[in-house]
C-alpha positions, 0 to 999 in steps of 0.5 A, a space after each residue: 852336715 856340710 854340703 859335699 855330705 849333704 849332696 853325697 845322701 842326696 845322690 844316694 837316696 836317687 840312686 836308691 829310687 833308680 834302683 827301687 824302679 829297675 827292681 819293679 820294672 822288672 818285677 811279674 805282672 801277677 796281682 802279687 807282683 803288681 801289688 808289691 810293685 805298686 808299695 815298693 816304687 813309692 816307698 822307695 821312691 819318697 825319701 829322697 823327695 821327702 829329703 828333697 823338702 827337708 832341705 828346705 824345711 820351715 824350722 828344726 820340727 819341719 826338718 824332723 818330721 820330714 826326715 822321720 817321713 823319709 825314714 819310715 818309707 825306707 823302712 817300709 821298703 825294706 820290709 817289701 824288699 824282702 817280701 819281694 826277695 823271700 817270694 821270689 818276686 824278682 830277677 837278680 839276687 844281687 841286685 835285690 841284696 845291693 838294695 837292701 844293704 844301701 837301704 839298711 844303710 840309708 836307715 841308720 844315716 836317717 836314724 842318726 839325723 833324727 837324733 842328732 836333730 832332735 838333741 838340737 832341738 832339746 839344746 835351743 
């Protein structure tokens, strides 16, 4: 990955995680609410911290595990994206489905960093 692209994921993961904020700021304070607020805003929030540390991983297997990491907190973030969007725990249906279309993009990006990462390492 060359370094315009890199910075380009970068960037989009932090526009992720802002986005993931102003959707739990604006959330209900009831325990539904305040429960799937509390998931969302980390899960939403890790990848791009979590691509933050890969970037300076120790070796190819630090690369992937921590890329694997950010992957699995963007897949759980969908799955409480749509939990919030189906309960109606929310107050924009288009900021709710921007979200979960970056972040089904970001999860195939990671998927395919994974692999690509992976078959690396098979060929070392």
């Amino acid at each position: 990955m060359d370094k315009m692209k890199k910075f380009d994921l970068e960037d989009r993961l932090i526009a992720f995680a802002v986005l993931i904020i102003k959707i739990v700021e604006s959330m209900p304070n009831t325990k539904a609410g305040i429960h799937l607020a509390g998931q969302l805003v980390k899960s939403g929030t890790s990848p791009a911290l979590n691509y933050g540390e890969a970037q300076s991983a120790e070796s190819r297997k630090d690369f992937i595990h921590k890329m694997k990491i950010s992957l699995k907190e963007l897949r759980e973030s969908f799955i409480c994206l749509k939990i919030i969007s189906i309960a109606k725990l929310h107050k924009s249906d288009d900021l709710i489905n921007e979200v979960l279309t970056e972040n089904d993009e970001l999860i195939s990006i990671f998927v395919k960093s994974v692999e690509t990462a992976l078959k690396n390492l098979k060929n070392e």
